[in-house]
C-alpha positions as CSV (number, residue, x, y, z in Angstrom):
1,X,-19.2,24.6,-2.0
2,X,-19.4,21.1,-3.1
3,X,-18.4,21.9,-6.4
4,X,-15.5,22.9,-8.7
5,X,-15.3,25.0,-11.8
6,X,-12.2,23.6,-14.3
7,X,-11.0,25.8,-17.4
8,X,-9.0,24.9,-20.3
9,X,-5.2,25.7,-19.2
10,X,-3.8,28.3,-21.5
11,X,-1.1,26.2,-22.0
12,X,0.5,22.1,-21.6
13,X,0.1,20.7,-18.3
14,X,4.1,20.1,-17.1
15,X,6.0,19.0,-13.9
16,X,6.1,16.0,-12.0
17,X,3.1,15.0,-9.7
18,X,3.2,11.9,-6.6
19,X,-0.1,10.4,-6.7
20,X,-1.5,8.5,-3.5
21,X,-1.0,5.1,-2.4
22,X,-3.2,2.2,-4.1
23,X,-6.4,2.0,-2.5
24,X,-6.7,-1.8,-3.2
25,X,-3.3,-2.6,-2.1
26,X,-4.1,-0.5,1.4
27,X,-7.2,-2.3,1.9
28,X,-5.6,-5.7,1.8
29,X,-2.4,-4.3,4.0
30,X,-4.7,-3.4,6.6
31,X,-6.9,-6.9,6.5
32,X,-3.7,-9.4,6.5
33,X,-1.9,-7.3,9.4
34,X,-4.5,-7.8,11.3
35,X,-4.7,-11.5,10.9
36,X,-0.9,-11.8,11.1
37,X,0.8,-12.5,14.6
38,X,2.9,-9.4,15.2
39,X,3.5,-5.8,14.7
40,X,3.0,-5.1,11.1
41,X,4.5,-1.9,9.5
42,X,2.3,0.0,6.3
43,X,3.9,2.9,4.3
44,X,2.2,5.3,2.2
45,X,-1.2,4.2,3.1
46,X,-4.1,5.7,1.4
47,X,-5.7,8.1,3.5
48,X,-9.1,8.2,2.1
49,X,-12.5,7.3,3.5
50,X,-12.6,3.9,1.7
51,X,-9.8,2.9,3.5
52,X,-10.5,4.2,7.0
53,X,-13.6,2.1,6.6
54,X,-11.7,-1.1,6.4
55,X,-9.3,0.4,9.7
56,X,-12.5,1.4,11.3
57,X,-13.7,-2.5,10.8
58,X,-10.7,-3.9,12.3
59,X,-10.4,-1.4,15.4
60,X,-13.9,-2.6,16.0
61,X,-12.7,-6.5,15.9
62,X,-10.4,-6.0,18.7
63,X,-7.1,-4.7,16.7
64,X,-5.0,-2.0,17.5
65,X,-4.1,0.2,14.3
66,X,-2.0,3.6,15.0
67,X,-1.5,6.1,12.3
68,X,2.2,7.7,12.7
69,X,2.7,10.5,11.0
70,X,1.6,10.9,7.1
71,X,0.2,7.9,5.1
72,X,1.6,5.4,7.8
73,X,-0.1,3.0,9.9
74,X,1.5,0.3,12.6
75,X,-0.7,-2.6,13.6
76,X,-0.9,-4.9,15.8
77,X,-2.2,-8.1,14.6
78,X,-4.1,-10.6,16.6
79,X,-3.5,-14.0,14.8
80,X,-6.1,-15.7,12.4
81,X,-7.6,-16.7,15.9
82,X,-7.6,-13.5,17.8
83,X,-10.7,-11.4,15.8
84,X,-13.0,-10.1,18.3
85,X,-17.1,-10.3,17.5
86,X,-18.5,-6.2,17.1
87,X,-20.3,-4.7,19.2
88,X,-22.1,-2.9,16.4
89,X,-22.7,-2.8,12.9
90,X,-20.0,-2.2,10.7
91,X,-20.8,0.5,8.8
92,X,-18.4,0.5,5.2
93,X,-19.8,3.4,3.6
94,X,-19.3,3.3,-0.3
95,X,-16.5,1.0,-0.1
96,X,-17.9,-2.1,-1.8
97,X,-14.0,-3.6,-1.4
98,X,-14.5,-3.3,2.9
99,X,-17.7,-5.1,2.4
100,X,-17.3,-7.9,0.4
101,X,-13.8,-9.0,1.2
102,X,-15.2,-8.6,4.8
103,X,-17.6,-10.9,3.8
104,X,-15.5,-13.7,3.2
105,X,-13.5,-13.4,6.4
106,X,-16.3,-12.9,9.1
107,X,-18.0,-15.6,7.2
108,X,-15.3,-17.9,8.6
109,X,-15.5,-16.3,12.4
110,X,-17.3,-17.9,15.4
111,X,-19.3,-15.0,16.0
112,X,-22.4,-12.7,15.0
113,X,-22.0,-9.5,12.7
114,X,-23.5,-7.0,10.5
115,X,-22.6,-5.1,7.1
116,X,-24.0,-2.2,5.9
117,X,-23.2,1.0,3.8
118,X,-24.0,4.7,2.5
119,X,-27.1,4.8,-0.2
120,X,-25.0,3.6,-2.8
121,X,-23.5,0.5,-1.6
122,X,-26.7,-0.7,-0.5
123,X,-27.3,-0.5,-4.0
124,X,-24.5,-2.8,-5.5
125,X,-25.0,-6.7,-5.8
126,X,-23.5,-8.8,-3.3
127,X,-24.8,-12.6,-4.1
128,X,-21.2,-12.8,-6.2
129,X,-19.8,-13.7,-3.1
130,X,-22.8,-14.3,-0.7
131,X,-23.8,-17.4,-3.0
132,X,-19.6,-19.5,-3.1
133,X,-19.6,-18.7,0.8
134,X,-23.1,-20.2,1.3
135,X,-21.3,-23.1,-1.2
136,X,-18.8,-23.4,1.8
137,X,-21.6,-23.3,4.5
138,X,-21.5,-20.1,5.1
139,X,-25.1,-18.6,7.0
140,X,-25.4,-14.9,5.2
141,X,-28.6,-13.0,5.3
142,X,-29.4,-9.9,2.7
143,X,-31.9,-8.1,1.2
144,X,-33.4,-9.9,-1.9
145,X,-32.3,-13.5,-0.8
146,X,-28.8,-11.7,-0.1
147,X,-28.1,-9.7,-3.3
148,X,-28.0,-6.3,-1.2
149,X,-26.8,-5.1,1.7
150,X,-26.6,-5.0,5.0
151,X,-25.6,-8.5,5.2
152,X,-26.5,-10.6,8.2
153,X,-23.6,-12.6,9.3
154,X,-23.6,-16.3,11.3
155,X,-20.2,-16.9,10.9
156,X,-18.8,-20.9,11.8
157,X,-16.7,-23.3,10.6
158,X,-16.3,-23.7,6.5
159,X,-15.5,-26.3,4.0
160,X,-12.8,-25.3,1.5
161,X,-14.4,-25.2,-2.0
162,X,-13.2,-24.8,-5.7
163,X,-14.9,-22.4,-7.3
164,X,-15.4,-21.4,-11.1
165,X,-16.3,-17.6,-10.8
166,X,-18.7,-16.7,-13.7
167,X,-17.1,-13.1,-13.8
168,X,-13.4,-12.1,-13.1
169,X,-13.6,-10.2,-10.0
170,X,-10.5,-9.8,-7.5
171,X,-13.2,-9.1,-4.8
172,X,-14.7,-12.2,-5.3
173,X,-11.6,-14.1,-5.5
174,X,-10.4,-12.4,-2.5
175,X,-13.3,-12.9,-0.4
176,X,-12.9,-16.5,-1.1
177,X,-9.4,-16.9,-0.2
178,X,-9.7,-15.1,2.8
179,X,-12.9,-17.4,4.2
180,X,-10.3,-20.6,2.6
181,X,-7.1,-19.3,5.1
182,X,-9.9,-20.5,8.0
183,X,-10.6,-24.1,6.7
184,X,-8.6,-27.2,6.1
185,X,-7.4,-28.0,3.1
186,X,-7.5,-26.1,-0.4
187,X,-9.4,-23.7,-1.6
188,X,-9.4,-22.9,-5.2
189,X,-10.5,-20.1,-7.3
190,X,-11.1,-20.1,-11.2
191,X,-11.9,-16.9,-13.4
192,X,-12.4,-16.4,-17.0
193,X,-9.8,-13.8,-17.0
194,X,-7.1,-13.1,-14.7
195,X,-8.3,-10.2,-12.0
196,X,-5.9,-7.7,-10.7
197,X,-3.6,-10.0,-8.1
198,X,-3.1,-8.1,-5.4
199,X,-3.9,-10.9,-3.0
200,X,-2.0,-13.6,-4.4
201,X,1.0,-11.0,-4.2
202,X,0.9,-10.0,-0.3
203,X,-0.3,-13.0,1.3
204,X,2.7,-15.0,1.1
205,X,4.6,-11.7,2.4
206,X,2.8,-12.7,5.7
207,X,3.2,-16.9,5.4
208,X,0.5,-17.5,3.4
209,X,0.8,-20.8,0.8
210,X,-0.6,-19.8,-2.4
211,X,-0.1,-21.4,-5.9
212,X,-1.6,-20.9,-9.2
213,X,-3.3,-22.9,-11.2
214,X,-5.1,-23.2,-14.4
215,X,-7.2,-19.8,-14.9
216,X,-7.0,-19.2,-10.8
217,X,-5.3,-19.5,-7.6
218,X,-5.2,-22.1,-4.7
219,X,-4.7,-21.2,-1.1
220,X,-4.0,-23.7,1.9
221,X,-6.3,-23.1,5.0
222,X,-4.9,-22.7,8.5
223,X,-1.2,-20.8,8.0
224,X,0.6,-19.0,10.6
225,X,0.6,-15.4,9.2
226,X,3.7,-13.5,10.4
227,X,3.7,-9.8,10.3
228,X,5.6,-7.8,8.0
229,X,6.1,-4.1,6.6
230,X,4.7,-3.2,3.7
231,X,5.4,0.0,1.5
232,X,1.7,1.1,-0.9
233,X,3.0,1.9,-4.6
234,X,1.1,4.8,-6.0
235,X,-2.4,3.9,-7.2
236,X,-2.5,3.8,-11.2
237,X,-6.4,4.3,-11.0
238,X,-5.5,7.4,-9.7
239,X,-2.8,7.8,-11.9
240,X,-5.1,7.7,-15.0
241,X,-6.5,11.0,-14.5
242,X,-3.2,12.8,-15.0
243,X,-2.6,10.6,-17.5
244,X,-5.2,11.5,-19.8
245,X,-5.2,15.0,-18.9
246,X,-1.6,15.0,-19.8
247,X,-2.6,13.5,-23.4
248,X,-5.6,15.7,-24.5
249,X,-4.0,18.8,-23.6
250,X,-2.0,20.3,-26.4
251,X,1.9,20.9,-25.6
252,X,2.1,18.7,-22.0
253,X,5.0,16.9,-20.5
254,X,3.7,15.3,-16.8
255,X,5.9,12.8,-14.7
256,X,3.9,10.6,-12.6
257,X,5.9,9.7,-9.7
258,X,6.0,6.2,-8.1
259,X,3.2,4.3,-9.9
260,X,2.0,1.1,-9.9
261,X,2.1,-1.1,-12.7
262,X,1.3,-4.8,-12.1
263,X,0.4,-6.3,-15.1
264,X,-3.2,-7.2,-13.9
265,X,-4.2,-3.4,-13.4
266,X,-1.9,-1.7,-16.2
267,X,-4.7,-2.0,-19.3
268,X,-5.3,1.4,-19.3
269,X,-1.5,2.2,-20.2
270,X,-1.9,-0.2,-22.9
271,X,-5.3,1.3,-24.5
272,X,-3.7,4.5,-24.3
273,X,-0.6,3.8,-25.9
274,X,-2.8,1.4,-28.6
275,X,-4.9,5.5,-29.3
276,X,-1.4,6.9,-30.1
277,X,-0.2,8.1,-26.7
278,X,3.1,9.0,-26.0
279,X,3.7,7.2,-22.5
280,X,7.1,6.0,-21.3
281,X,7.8,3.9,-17.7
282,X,10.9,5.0,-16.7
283,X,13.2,3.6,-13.3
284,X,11.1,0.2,-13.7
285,X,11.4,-1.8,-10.2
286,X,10.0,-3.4,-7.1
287,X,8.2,-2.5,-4.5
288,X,6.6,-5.0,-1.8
289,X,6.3,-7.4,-4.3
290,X,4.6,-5.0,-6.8
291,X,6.3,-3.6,-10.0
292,X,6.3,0.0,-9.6
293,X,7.8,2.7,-12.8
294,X,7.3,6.7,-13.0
295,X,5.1,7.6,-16.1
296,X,6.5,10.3,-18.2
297,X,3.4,11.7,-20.2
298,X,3.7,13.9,-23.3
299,X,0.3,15.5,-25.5
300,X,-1.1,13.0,-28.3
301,X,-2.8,13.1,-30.9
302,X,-5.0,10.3,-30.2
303,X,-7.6,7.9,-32.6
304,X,-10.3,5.7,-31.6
305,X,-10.2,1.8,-31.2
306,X,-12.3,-0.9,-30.6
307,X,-11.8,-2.6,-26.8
308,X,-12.8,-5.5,-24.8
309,X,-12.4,-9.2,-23.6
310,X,-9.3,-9.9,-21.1
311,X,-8.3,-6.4,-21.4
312,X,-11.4,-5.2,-19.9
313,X,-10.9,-6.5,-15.8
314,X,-6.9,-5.0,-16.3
315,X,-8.8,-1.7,-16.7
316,X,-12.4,-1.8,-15.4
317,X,-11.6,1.2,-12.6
318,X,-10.1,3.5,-15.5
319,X,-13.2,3.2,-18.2
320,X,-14.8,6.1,-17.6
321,X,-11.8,8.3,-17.9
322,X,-10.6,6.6,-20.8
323,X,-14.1,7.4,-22.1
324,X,-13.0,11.0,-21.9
325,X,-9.6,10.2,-24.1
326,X,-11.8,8.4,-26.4
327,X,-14.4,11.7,-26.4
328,X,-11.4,14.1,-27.3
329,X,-9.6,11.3,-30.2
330,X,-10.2,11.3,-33.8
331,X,-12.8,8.9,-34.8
332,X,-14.3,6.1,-33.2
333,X,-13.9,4.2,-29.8
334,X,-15.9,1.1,-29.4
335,X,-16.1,-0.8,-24.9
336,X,-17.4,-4.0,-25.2
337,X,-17.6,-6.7,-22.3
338,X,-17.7,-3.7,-19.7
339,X,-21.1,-4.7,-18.3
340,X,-19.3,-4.4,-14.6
341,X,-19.7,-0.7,-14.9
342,X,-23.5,-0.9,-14.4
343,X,-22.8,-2.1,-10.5
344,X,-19.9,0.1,-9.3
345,X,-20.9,3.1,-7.0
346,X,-23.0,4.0,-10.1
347,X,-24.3,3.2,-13.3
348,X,-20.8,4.4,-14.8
349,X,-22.0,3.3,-18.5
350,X,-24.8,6.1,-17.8
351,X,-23.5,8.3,-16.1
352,X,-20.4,8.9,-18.0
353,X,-23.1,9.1,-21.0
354,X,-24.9,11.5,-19.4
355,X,-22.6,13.8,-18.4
356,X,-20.4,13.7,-21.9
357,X,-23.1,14.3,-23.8
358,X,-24.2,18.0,-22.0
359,X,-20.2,18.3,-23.0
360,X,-21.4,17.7,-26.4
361,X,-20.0,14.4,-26.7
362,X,-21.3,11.7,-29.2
363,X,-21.9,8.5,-27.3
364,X,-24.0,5.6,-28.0
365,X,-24.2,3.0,-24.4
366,X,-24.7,-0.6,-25.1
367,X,-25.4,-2.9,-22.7
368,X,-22.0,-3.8,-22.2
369,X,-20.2,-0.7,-22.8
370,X,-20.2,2.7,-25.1
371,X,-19.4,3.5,-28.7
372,X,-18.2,7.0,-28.7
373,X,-17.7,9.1,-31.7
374,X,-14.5,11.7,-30.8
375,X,-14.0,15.6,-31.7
376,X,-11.7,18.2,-31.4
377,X,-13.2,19.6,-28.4
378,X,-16.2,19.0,-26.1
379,X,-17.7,22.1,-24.7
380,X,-18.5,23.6,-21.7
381,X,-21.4,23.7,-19.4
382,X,-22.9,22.1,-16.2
383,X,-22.0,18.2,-14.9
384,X,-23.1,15.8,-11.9
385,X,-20.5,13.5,-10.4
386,X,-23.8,11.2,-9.5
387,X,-21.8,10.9,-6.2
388,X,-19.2,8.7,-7.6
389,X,-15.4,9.6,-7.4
390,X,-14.1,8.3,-10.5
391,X,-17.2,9.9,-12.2
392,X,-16.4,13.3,-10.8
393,X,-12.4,13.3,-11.5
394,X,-12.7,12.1,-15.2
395,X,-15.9,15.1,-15.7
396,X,-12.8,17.3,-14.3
397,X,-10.5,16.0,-16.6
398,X,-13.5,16.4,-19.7
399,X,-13.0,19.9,-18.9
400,X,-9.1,20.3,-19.6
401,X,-10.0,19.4,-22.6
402,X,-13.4,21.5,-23.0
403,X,-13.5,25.1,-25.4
404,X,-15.0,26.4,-22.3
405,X,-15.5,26.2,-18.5
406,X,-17.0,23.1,-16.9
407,X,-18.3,23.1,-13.4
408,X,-18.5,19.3,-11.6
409,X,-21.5,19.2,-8.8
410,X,-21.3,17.1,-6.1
411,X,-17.5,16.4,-5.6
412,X,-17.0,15.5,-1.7
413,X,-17.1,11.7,-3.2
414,X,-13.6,12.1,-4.5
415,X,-11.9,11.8,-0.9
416,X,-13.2,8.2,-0.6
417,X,-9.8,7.4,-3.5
418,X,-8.2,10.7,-3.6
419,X,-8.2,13.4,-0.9
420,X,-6.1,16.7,-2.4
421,X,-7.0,15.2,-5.7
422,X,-8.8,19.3,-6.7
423,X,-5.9,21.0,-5.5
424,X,-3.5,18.9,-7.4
425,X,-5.4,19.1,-10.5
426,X,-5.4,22.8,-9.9
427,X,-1.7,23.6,-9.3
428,X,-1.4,21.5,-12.7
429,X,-4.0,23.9,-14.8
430,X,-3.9,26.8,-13.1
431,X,-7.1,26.8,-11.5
432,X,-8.8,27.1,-8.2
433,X,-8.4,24.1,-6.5
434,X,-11.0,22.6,-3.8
């Protein structure tokens, strides 16, 4: 059955859980190996559907990607030169990440290709990258004058631009400076706040020549990528679940195991800590460039606070469970400049509306965010996931913290980010898993 039933734990969540790898990190391991000359090496790779759509891309450009054993991948890259035009659309399912970062780098390739995806991606606005490419003479064709997929490719030579992205987005900036690594000269990036940097991280692991500059990044066209190995840190999107569940249910102690923590995705540690949670980072280090800490969790009392501005893009994936620790605090949490959520997989200002409200929830959406009113405990009942993972696992976290039962419909969506993600939170409360 595509659905799951979650009751409140008799008692705290406790133990130590390993969360999977970083989907965003995986995406951009998998995209930069295959560009790089050489056999590249990736470790605790995200096995989930949103990633395979990126391998599945790239095995269809000519590149040879082996999966050895659990969570590890060896490819064989075939040089910024050595892509191979497909013999078939590219299908990238609900992974808006594949298709617009794609976007930028088949933009730049001397050959014909097409972009397409499930019901839902076709949904979500792509001119955010289709209108700088065309900038760089890029020839993309979409539904609506390009603002929906599929997306028609012509792909040719580019001019470098800079660019002064009206929203901060790392899948605009890094559709960019993947189309800039195939011209010559500089291309530059601008944002009004600093996206998550995942990019800017790896790409000088494989040669790349990238420097920062005011609000942005700058990248120099035509390197010689060389390939590398790469080890994932644990996805702190994923992360955030446990998290929360750890803080709204009553007597917990939860170590997160091997979690990443670069300062342009950790906002939701932040908020949490700024409600009164109790979390610690403990055995701080380094990982393939990436700080990387455990997360020791204990059960908060949490209050309400007001959010928004440059915090907002360090946490944008972890909104709508934070929506459920705001739900479950004592008084009032107030999301401003969160209008992203209105073009993820879903309307997540909506939907997570929705769905918290059956759970007797008291939210207010805005435009650009929520104002939710918290209490002691939300109650049980019925919930859609509106076939979006991160909508399904925070309604699954709503109900740790319920007075009664909740059952989440339509949960498949979850392995696109977090196969085993029911059966983990199951062994945790004592429940059923999927």
């Amino acid at each position: 059955m595509n659905r799951c039933e979650i009751a409140p734990p008799l008692g705290g969540l406790r133990g130590e859980v390993t969360i999977p790898g970083d989907k965003s990190v995986s995406h951009r391991a998998v995209i930069f190996s295959s560009l790089a000359e050489g056999t590249s090496s990736i470790g605790n790779f995200l096995c989930g559907e949103d990633n395979f759509r990126t391998v599945a891309a790239f095995r269809r450009m000519g590149v040879s990607i082996q999966e050895k054993g659990d969570n590890h991948l060896v490819i064989e890259g075939r040089g910024l030169e050595g892509l191979l035009e497909p013999d078939d659309v590219v299908d990238c399912g609900n992974s808006g990440t594949t298709m617009r970062l794609l976007t930028g780098l088949l933009a730049a390739q001397p050959f014909f290709s097409v972009l397409t995806g499930d019901q839902y991606l076709r949904k979500r606005p792509m001119k955010r990258v289709v209108k700088p490419l065309s900038g760089m003479g890029a020839l993309i064709w979409g539904r609506a004058q390009g603002e929906y997929p599929p997306l028609a490719i012509h792909g040719g030579r580019l001019q470098p631009i800079a660019y002064d992205s009206p929203i901060a987005s790392a899948q605009v900036k890094s559709a960019l400076l993947l189309a800039g690594l195939f011209c010559d000269g500089v291309t530059t990036v601008r944002e009004p706040f600093l996206s998550r940097d995942h990019t800017e991280r790896m790409l000088p692991c494989f040669g790349a020549e990238l420097r920062t500059v005011d609000k942005g990044v700058a990248v120099t066209g035509r390197p010689r990528l060389k390939a590398c190995d790469l080890t994932v840190p644990g996805d702190i999107s994923s992360a955030a679940f446990f998290m929360v569940a750890a803080l709204i249910v009553p007597r917990s102690e939860l170590l997160i195991r091997n979690v990443g923590v670069n300062p342009t995705r950790d906002g939701i540690i932040e908020a949490l800590r700024r409600m009164g949670g109790d979390l610690q980072l403990v055995d701080e280090r380094l990982a393939g460039g990436e700080p990387v800490a455990d997360v020791l969790v204990r059960g908060s009392r949490l209050k309400g606070i007001d959010i928004g501005g440059a915090l907002i893009p360090r946490m944008i994936d972890e909104i709508p469970v934070f929506s459920v620790a705001a739900a479950c605090a004592e008084g009032t949490t107030i999301i401003r400049d969160a209008q992203e959520l209105r073009v993820k997989e879903t309307d997540r200002i909506a939907a997570m509306t929705a769905e918290l409200t059956r759970l007797g929830a008291l939210i207010e959406a805005r435009p650009d965010g929520m104002v939710i009113n918290g209490r002691e405990r939300l109650t049980g009942g019925k919930v859609l996931s509106h076939g979006d993972h991160r909508i399904a696992m925070s309604l699954a976290v709503a109900g740790l913290g319920a007075a009664s039962p909740v059952e989440v419909e339509d949960i498949d969506c979850t392995a696109t980010s977090f196969p085993g993600f029911w059966v983990l939170l199951g062994r945790l409360a004592g429940f059923q898993g999927k």
